[in-house]
C-alpha angles and dihedrals in degrees: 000000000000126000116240115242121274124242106257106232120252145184107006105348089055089094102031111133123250087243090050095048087049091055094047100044088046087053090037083225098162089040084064094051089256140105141210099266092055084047105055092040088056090057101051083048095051085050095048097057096043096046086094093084086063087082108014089054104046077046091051091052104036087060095197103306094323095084138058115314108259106224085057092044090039085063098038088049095055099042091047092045095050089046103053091040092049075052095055106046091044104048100029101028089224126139091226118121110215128214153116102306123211096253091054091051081037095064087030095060105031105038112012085048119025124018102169140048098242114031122160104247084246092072092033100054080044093063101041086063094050087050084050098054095045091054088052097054096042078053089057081047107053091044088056088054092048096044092047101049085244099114091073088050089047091044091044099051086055110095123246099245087066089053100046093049094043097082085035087057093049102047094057091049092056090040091052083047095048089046089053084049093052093040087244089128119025127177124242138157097008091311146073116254143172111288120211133262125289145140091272097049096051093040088053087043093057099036079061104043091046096048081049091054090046092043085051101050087041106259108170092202089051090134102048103043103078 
């Protein structure tokens, strides 16, 4: 009935606090061939590059003036997005951070809400509690799946061509988005065209061009660097 002896720690791992063994023994981080330092470099990175829905998203759903307001949406989008990633990464182990994306506010603001240009506030404060409700019961959905074990068998049986396009799909649409932002694309006469030149277009131009040529020779800090 006695334990074996433990393995005394070396190299590295020799002063390693009791709080920081535990964390790397709970993530399993050295069993992956990483450390803490990767991987906390990987998550301010992560968050870096995804801080832009901070202000792209609160902008989807305020719809000039016709949506939330974005200071109230701005708070309820960071709480609901740390929980559910602290959720994530403690339940599943996995790196992924989880929220509300642009194309789901897209579809929320501009077609559950409101589907025309001029619509009285009666009709509009009416929609935005149907979209509401139907957020709230695809919730209750997608946590029976998970719950069930249904959700692999669901993402399985979808082919391959739709997953491969979904992330496609998704990086035109924030790039459209960061180009309207920059005034890179603005929209006249029914349809999106070429804005002038200006600093922020140049700026935006060159941000782009520089995070391709560090993605492309491998930079792992590609995002953060212009």
């Amino acid at each position: 009935g006695l334990e074996p002896p433990r393995e005394p720690l070396t190299g590295p791992h020799k002063h390693r606090s009791w709080f920081v063994r535990k964390l790397d023994k709970f993530f399993q981080i050295s069993e992956r061939g990483s450390d803490l330092k990767t991987e906390f470099l990987a998550g301010f990175i992560c968050f870096t590059s995804n801080s832009c829905q901070l202000i792209i998203v609160p902008l989807i759903m305020h719809n000039d003036g016709h949506g939330m307001p974005k200071d109230v949406y701005l708070f309820a989008f960071v709480v609901s997005t740390v929980v559910s990633s602290i959720l994530v990464g403690v339940l599943s182990n996995l790196p992924l951070p989880a929220g509300v994306g642009s194309g789901a506010c897209t579809y929320f603001a501009y077609d559950l809400t409101i589907r025309q240009s001029k619509m009285p506030i009666e009709h509009i404060l009416a929609r935005q509690k149907f979209g509401c409700t139907i957020c709230f019961a695809s919730s209750l959905l997608m946590t029976a799946l998970a719950l069930s074990g249904l959700q692999w068998w669901v993402f399985r049986k979808i082919p391959n061509c739709v997953k491969d396009a979904m992330p496609v799909g998704l990086g035109l649409l924030l790039a459209l988005s960061g180009f309207q932002m920059m005034d890179l694309v603005v929209e006249g006469d029914g349809m999106l065209k070429t804005g002038a030149a200006s600093f922020a277009v140049v700026a935006g131009s060159l941000g782009c061009f520089g995070t391709t040529l560090l993605h492309r020779w491998h930079f792992k800090s590609a995002v953060l660097l212009p």
